[in-house]
C-alpha positions as CSV (number, residue, x, y, z in Angstrom):
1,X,-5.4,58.2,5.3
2,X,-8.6,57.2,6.3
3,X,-10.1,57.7,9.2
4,X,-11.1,54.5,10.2
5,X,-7.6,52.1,9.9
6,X,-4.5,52.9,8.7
7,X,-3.8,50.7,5.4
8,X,-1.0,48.7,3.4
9,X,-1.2,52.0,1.3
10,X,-1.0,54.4,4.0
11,X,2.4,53.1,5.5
12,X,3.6,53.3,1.5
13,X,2.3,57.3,1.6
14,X,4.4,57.6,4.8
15,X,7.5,55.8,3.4
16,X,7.5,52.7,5.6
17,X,8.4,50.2,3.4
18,X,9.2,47.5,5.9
19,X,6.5,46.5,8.3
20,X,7.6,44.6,11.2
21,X,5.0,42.0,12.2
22,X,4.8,40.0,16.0
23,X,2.5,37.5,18.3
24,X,2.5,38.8,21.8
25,X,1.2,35.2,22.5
26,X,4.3,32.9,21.1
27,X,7.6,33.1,18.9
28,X,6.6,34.3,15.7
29,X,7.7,37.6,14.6
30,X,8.9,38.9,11.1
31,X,10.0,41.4,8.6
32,X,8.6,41.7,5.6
33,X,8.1,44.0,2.7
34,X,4.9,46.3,2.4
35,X,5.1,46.0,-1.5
36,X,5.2,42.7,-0.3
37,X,2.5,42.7,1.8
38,X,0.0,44.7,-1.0
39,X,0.8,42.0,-3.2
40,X,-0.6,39.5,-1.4
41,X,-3.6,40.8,0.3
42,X,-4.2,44.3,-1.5
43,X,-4.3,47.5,0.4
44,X,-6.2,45.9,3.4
45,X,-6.4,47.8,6.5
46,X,-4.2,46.6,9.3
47,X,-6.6,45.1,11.5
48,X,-8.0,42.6,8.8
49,X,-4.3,42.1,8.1
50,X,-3.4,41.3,11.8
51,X,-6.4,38.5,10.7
52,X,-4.9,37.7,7.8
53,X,-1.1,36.7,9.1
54,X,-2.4,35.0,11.9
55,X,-4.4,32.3,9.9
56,X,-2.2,29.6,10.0
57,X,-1.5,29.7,13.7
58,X,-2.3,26.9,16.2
59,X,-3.5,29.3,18.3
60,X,-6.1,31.6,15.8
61,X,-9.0,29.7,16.6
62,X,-8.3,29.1,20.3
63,X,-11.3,29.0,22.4
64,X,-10.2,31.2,25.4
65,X,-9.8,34.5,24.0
66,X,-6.8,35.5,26.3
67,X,-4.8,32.8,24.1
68,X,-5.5,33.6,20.9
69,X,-3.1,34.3,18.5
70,X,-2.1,38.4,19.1
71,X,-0.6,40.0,16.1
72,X,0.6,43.8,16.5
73,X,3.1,45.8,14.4
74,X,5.4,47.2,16.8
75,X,7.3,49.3,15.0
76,X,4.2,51.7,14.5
77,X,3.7,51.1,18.6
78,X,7.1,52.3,18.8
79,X,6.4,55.4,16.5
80,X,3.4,56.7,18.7
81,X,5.1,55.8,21.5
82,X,8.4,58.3,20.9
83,X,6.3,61.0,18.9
84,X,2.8,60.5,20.9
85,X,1.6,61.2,17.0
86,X,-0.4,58.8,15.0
87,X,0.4,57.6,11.6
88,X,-1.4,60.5,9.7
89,X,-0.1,63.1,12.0
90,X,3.2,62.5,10.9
């Protein structure tokens, strides 16, 4: 794992082969696969991935910065949030 974002390829090392994907700023949420995922956009790092999904959103290129769109994975929130570990800890 690197040290400076966890990666598509990471979450494969660690067995996660469903990523679960939300907008803390509207409705959308999802599901999908990391093989998935790596086939589309490679083994990108989460954060440019967060980017990434939220491209076609209304709200992506929202002026006011407290309503842009707000991807986070919360099943890794979760994860750190019952083991206090992050992802290369486990």
């Amino acid at each position: 794992m690197r040290c400076d974002a966890v990666t598509l390829g990471d979450l494969v090392d660690k067995q996660i082969t469903i990523l679960e994907i939300a907008c803390s700023r509207c409705e959308r949420h999802g599901r999908p696969s990391v093989a998935r995922l790596i086939e589309r956009h490679g083994d990108m790092r989460l954060p440019e991935l967060c980017d990434a999904l939220a491209g076609d959103c209304p709200k992506a290129e929202s002026v006011a910065v407290g309503e842009r769109c707000s991807v986070f994975f919360p099943q890794l929130l979760r994860l750190w949030e019952r083991t206090g570990k992050s992802l290369d800890e486990l």
